[in-house]
N, C-alpha and C positions, 0 to 999 in steps of 0.2 A: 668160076672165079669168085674168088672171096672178098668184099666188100667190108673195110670197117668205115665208121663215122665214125667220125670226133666227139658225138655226142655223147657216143657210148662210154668216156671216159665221167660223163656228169651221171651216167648212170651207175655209178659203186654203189653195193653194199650201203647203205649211212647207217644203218642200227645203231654200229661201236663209236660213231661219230655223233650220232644222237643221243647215246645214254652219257660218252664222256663229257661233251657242250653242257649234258643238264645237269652232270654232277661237279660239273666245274664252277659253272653258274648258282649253285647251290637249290637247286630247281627239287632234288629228289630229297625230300626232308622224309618221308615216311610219314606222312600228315593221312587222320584220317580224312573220307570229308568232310564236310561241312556241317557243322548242326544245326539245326535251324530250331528255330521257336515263336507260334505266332499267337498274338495275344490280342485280344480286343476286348477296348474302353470305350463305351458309350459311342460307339458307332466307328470310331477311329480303330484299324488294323496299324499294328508293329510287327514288325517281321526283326529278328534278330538273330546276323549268323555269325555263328563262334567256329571259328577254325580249333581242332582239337589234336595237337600235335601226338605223336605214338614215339616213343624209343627207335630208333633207327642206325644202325651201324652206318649206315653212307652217308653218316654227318663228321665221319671223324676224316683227317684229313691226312693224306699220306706225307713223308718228309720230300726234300729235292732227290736226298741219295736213294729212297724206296723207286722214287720213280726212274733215277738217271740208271739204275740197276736194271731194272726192267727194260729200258731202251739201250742199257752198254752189250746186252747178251745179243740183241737183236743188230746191232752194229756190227758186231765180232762177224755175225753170220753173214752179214753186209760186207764186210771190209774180204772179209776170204775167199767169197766170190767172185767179186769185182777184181781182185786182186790176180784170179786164174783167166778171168774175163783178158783182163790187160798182157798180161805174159803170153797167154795165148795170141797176141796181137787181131785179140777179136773183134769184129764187127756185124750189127745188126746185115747189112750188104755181104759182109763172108757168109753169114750164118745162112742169105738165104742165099747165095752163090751155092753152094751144096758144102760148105767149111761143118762137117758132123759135129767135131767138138766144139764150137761154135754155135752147132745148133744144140747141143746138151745143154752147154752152159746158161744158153737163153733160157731152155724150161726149168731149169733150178732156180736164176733170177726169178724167174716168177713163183717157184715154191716159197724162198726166201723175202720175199714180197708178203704170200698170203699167208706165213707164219708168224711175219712180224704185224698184218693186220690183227689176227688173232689172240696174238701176244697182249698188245697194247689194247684192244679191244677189253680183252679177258680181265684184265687189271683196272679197266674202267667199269668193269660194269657190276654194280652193286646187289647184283643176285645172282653173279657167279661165285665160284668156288676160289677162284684167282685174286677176287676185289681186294685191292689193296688201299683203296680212302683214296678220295678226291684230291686232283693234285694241287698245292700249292700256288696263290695267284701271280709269284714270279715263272711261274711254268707252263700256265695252263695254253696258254696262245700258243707254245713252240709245242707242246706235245698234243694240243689238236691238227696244228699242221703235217706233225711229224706221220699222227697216226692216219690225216686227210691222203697225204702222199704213200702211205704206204696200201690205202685201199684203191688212190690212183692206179698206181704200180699193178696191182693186182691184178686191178681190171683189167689192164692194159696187154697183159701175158695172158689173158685166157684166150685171146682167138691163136695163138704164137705157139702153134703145137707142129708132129710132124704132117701134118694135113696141110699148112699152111706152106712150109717148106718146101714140101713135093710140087708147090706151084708157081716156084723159084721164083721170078719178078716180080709176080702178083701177089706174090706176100710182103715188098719191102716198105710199103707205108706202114704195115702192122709190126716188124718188126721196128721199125726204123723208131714208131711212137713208143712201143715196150723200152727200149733202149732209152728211150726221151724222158718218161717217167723214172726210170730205173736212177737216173743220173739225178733226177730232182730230190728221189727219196735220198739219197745221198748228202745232197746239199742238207736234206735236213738232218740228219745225222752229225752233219759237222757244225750247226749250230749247237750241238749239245756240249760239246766242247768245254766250254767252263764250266761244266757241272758234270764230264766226267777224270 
């Protein structure tokens, strides 16, 4: 019998959550450390430290439409899901009722989960190949959310495979919670709304 906690959900991933917070915050300057210099006058020490900043590409800042691009691709791949999700007249409880396509669509929801963690991840982080500049402080709060919920999400579809399935009841709190995030990453998607 397979057991999840709810904790497990405060357990995601945070790396892409922590690099984008501190490039949002403007925290990643590319600063060397610190330089220090200590001098003594007739018995009195001075210590004097000079911050020496270095050229850094993670100071330039992305536009709304760099980042609402980045988050409309990863919507499409949201909206097409959910969309097979519904016509299928799917449910977490079909899927572990033994409903197959139901349980396929589940593990894609979570592919599409951990591609758009990666996504938005990748574009946040200033020593990837993806980094596209720090977003904008009209945006920064909805796309920490966006990408907080999309590592929810993620997490939430790892234990939701066919191992879980095959243990039909005993798997509906872990689908029932994948389902519960999946819906929230959603929400956040549809605040992007005016900016896409």
């Amino acid at each position: 019998m397979k057991t999840w906690k709810s904790w497990k959900v405060l357990a995601v991933p945070v790396a892409g959550l922590v690099l984008l917070t501190a490039a949002c915050n403007g925290e990643m300057t590319g600063q060397d450390p610190a330089a220090t210099e200590t001098t003594s006058t007739a018995g009195a020490t001075t210590t004097t430290t000079e911050a020496t900043p270095s050229p850094s590409p993670t100071e330039e800042t992305a536009s709304v439409e760099q980042w609402a691009s980045v988050i409309a691709e990863q919507r499409n791949s949201y909206d097409d899901t959910d969309q097979s999700w519904e016509d299928a007249t799917c449910s977490s409880l079909a899927a572990v009722d033994g409903a197959v396509d139901c349980q396929a669509m589940m593990m894609s929801m979570g592919l599409v989960a951990a591609t758009a963690n990666v996504t938005i991840s990748g574009a946040a982080d200033p020593d990837g190949p993806a980094y596209i500049g720090k977003p904008p402080a009209e945006i920064r709060t909805l796309l920490i959310d966006t990408l907080t919920a999309a590592m929810i999400a993620e997490d939430a579809f790892t234990p939701v495979d066919m191992n879980c399935f095959d243990e039909g009841i005993e798997c509906a709190g872990e689908a029932s919670e994948a389902e519960r995030a999946w819906d929230t990453l959603g929400d956040k998607y549809a605040a992007w709304d005016p900016y896409l």
